[in-house]
Residue, then its C-alpha position, 0 to 999 in steps of 0.5 A: x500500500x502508499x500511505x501520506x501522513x500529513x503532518x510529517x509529509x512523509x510518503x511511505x511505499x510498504x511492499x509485501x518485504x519492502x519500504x520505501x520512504x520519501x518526504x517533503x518538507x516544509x520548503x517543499x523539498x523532497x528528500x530519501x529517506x530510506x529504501x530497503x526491508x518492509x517497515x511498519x506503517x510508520x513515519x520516521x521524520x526524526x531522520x532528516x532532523x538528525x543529519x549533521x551538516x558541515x558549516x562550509x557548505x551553502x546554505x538554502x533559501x538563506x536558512x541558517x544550516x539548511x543545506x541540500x548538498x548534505x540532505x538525501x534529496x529524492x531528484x536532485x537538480x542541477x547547480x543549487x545549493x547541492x553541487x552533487x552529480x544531478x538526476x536532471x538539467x534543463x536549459x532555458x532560453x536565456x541560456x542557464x540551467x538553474x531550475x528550481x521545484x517544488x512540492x506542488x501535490x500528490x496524487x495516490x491512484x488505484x493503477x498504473x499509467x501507461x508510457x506515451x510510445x514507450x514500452x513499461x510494466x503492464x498493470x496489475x490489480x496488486x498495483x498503486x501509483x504515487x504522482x508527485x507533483x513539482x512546478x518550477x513555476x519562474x520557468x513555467x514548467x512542471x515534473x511529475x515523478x512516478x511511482x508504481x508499486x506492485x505490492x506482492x512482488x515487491x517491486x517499484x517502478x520509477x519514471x519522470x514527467x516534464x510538461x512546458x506549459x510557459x511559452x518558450x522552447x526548453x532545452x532537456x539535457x537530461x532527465x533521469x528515470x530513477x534516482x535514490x541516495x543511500x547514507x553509505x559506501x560500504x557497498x559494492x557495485x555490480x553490473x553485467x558487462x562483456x563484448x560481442x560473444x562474450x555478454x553479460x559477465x557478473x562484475x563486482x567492484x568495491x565503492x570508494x570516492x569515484x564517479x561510477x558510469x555504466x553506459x552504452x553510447x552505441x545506439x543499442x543497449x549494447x553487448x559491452x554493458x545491460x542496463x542494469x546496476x545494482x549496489x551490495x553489501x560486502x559479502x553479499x552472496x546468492x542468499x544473504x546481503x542487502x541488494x539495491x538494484x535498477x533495470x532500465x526498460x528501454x533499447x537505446x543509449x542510456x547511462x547507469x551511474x553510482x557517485x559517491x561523494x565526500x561525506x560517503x554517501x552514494x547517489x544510484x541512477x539510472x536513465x537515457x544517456x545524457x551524453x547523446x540526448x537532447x531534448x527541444x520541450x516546445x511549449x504545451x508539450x511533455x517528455x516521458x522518460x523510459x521506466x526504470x524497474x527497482x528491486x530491493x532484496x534482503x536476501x542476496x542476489x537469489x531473492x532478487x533474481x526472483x522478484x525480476x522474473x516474476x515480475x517479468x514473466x508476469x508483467x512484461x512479457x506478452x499475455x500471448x507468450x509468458x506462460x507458454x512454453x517454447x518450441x524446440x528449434x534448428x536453425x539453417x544458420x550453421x548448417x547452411x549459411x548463404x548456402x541455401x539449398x531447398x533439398x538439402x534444407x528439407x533434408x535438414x527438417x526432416x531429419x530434425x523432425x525424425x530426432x524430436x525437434x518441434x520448428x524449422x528456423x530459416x535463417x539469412x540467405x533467402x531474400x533479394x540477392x544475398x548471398x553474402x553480407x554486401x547486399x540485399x538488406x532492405x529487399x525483403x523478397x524471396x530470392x527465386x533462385x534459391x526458392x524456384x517454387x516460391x516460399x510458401x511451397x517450401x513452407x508447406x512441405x516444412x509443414x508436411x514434415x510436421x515442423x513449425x516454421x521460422x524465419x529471419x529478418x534484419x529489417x533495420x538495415x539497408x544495403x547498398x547494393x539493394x532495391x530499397x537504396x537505389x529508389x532511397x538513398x537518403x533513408x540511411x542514417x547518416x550526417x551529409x557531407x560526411x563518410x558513412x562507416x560500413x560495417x557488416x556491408x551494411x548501413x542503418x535505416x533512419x527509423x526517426x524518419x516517418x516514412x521509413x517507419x511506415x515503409x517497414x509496417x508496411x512491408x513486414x506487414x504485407x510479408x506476414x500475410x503473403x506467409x505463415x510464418x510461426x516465428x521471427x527471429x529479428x536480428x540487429x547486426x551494427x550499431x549506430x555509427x554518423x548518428x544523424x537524420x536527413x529528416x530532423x531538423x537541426x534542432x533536433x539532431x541530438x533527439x535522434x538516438x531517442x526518435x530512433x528507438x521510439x521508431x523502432x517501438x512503433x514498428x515493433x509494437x504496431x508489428x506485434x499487434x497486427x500478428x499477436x501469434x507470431x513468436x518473435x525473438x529479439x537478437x542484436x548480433x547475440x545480446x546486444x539488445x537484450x534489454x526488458x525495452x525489447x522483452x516487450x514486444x519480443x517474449x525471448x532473446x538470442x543470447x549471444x551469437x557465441x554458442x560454445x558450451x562453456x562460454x555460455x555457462x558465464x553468459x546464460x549466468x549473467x542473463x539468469x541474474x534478472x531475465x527469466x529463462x523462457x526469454x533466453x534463447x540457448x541453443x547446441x551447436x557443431x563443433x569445433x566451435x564455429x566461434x572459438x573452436x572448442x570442442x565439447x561433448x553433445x552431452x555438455x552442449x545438450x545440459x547448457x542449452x537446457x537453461x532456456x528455449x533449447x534448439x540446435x545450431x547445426x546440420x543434423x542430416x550429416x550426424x553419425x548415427x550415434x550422435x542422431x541417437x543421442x539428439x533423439x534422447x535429449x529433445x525427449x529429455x527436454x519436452x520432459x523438464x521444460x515446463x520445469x525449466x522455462x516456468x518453474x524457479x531458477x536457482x543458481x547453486x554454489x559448487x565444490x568447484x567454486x570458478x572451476x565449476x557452474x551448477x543451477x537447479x529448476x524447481x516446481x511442483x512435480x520434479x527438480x532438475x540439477x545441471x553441473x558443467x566442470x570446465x578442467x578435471x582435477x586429479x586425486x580429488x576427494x569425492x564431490x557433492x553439490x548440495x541443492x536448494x528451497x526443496x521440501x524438508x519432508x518431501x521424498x525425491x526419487x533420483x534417475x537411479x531409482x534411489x529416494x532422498x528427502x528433501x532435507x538430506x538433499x540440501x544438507x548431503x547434496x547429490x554425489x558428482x561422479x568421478x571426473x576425468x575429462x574436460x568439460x564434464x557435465x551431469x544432470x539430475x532430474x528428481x521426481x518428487x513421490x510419495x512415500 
């Protein structure tokens, strides 16, 4: 529930495990008070009264001792008495940026507000949404800060408001989504980054008095760094430690930051990059920020995980796709590359139908004149050398197999060497006069561009009708590079990082409405745009273009620390490794796919027999846990072979599934147990070789790990639960 009490002015935000409080007081400031473990219904307004101010910082509204810089202000503005790093700054058209507002009113409704062009949290009945109201009336100007609460999972949603309603042009400069001061640096600060093919890594760095900035000024939200940050305890582990963290639901460039100032507090943020974001607010218009997601967790990093994918799963995946399992796929990808070659591909569906898979994924290839990566981006009709009966004839014998179909898109590029920029060649992003930088042979189509947009609804639209296609994998290969718009003004050059991804929810969103039962699969070159922006409208994710075994244990870890394992797609592929040429058994391919949506990146049709048999076997394995795996809870278990070694367990009412990967084997060992985890105490659990364990005994024995004696050794469990 949100609760106001009058006379302290204290806001208090009480969560199911969760407070948070906020409060104005008599200047009509709003400070932070707290953030972290539910509270009672109380109003603490002793806090702010006890905070010791240092004498040679500024004084406010000539209060003697009144000092904002000292105070842990709820959004701080820029250049007044607190010299800190700010959540927004605006410029006006006399050219400063000073702002000053002010507690106005509040509003506390049974709902939450949609975001104008902006995906967010889809509304619940356990919601509440607090509006702060602020006026910076000398510029005529007002922010509305909102707070949406989803009281039984825990969480709350933060996003800002500005409305001009004066009557010149302002300038927004930034405008953060979320901002909270917590009173100390004692506290580390955890990100996921990495690169291409090597997404997500977990990373831990202790606060000391620095400027921390996590960002992506790539167009995307890039496969360096998620828009996520978070600050823990020291010693936080998977259950214990107070977690404080953020997740920014949006695609573009944005900017994570912890700044901890001299006095050793900590301001933790979260919004649109300020870097290569600027707004023109004409008058009578608003800005709307993205929404930033925030999760407390006093009980490590597990707890937090789980409140994201329960909100996620619940709140902002599509009805459609949240709770319905996915299909197990082959891709052509690396079977066939440009290659495409209709028999040998039927061939491919077939033997993958004969081996338990369920869709057929056409991949790059099959459109314009593209046999490689030069050319054809931007043509997106069926190449008829490759296809001389046309698409849908091969379709229909895709679907005479007894197989899904799936196709492969990369509707945001163009090439040059293509129809669509012959006839417009001012559609790419670009800055005129200056060279535009090839990447990937390809350039970006100009998504702020109106027209472009329309062009893209209309022909994807036109494509899904002419085909049945049951899934689409929509790729985005090269960021953003001469960012500019032959079709903004120059007053606006710098909204077009913004206008672009507003470009490209239009399209996706007005795409997903219109075929509400296509599957769509986010991808950007892997993880580059693995984001909850795209969540969305795209119930599932490509994790990263690296499919080598072990280089996923990393990656499908770090997606797991907030993404539910239904958006992660996982998939087996040849070996040697077409990224790094490793090579691993099918065995611990098969067990690290098994995490997420389960497929296979390779030519079936030119397996050994053998290895058919052992395919065979794991598409059954996993029809048999994926319920378990893609719907039920996802713990991450702490090993015997602590960085040597990665295990995770899936739980739900009838059966527990434990996968153990160890990267080197050991020699002369004592004999290893992997201990499991939230089982029922009294609970009995029968184990693939017919033994029965309780529940109790598996958390405190765990499961033996058998002898190993190879490389890349892995071993999976699946406990049924039974009666006694």
């Amino acid at each position: 529930m949100i609760y106001f009490d009058e006379q302290t002015g204290i806001f208090h935000l009480q969560g199911r495990k969760t407070s948070y409080l906020i409060q104005k007081n008599q200047q009509n400031h709003l400070f932070h008070l707290f953030w972290g473990s539910r509270l009672a219904k109380r109003f603490p307004d002793y806090l702010l009264k006890e905070i010791k101010r240092a004498s040679y910082l500024a004084d406010t509204d000539h209060i003697k001792e009144y000092k904002l810089e000292r105070l842990p202000q709820e959004y701080p503005a820029f250049g007044n008495s607190d010299l800190r790093k700010p959540a927004y700054q605006l410029t006006y058209q006399n050219g400063t940026s000073i702002s000053d507002f002010r507690y106005e009113s509040h509003e506390i409704l049974a709902e939450k507000p949609s975001l104008a062009g902006l995906p967010s949290l889809r509304e619940s009945v356990e919601c509440q949404t607090l509006v702060i109201h602020l006026i910076d009336d000398y510029q005529k100007v007002k922010m509305r800060l909102f707070y949406t609460l989803y009281e039984e999972t825990d969480v709350i949603t933060r996003h800002t408001e500005l409305e001009n309603f004066g009557e010149d042009r302002i300038t927004i400069d930034q405008l953060n989504s979320a901002c909270i001061e917590l009173p100390t640096n004692d506290l580390e600060l955890l990100h996921l980054s990495g690169r291409w093919a090597h997404e997500v890594g977990i990373q831990r760095t202790p606060l000391s008095q620095l400027n921390y900035r996590i960002e992506s000024l790539r167009g995307g939200s890039s496969h360096e760094h998620n828009p996520f940050i978070a600050l823990v305890e020291k010693g936080t582990n998977e259950n214990s430690g107070n977690v404080y963290s953020m997740n920014l639901i949006y695609s573009g460039n944005f900017e994570a930051t912890a700044d901890v100032d001299q006095q050793e507090a900590v301001r933790l943020q979260i919004g649109v990059n300020s870097t290569t974001f600027g707004w023109s607010l004409e008058p009578q218009t608003t800005f709307v920020t993205p929404e930033a997601v925030l999760v407390f967790s006093d009980h490590g990093l597990q707890e937090m995980t789980h409140k994201y994918h329960e909100l996620y799963q619940n709140h902002l995946l599509s009805p459609q796709f949240a709770t319905e399992e996915r299909p197990i796929v082959v891709n052509s990808w690396e079977a066939s590359y440009f290659d495409l070659q209709e028999e040998a591909l039927l061939a491919l569906a077939q033997t993958a139908k004969d081996l338990g898979v369920e869709m057929f994924v056409l991949d790059d290839g099959w459109f314009g004149q593209r046999n490689d990566t030069s050319s054809s981006l931007g043509d997106w009709f069926v190449n008829p050398e490759k296809f001389p009966n046309g698409l849908s004839s091969f379709i229909e014998r895709i679907k005479d197999i007894g197989l899904d179909f799936g196709i492969w898109l990369e509707p945001e590029m163009i090439s040059e060497d293509s129809d669509l920029y012959r006839e417009h060649p001012n559609w790419c992003v670009e800055v005129p006069g200056r060279l535009k930088s090839y990447s990937r042979g390809q350039w970006v189509l100009d998504l702020a561009n109106f027209d472009v947009q329309e062009y893209l609804i209309e022909t994807l639209t036109e494509l899904f009708n002419d085909y049945t296609f049951d899934y689409v994998k929509w790729d985005w290969n090269r960021s953003i590079t001469e960012a500019g718009s032959p079709a903004l003004s120059a007053l606006q050059q710098k909204e077009f990082y913004h206008r672009y991804i507003l470009g490209l929810y239009r399209v996706v969103g007005t795409l997903t409405e219109r075929f509400p039962t296509i599957l769509f699969e986010n991808c950007a070159g892997g993880g580059g745009r693995n984001d909850p922006g795209m969540l969305y409208y795209m119930p599932q994710s490509w994790a990263s273009d690296d499919t080598d075994a072990i280089e996923r244990l990393s990656i499908q870890e770090g997606t797991s620390l907030i993404y539910p394992p239904i958006t992660m797609g996982c998939h087996v592929s040849q070996v040697p490794n077409h990224q790094i040429g490793r090579i691993t058994s099918l065995k611990t391919r098969g067990i690290v796919a098994m995490q997420g949506n389960f497929g296979y990146e390779m030519d079936l049709a030119e397996l050994s027999a053998d290895e058919k048999a052992e395919i065979k076997e794991q598409t059954a394995r996993f029809k048999e846990i994926r319920q378990t795996v893609q719907l039920g809870e996802m713990y991450r278990l702490t090993t015997p072979e602590r960085e040597n070694a990665k295990a995770w367990q899936f739980i739900d009412e009838k059966q527990v599934v434990v996968s153990y990967v160890q990267i080197q084997a050991r020699p002369n060992l004592a004999s290893k147990r992997l201990r499991l985890v939230e089982l029922e105490q009294e609970a009995l659990y029968e184990l693939p070789d017919g033994e029965k364990r309780y529940g109790d005994e598996l958390m405190a024995f765990g499961l033996a790990i058998n002898i190993v004696r190879e490389d890349f050794f892995s071993q999976q469990w699946v406990l049924k639960k039974v009666e006694e």
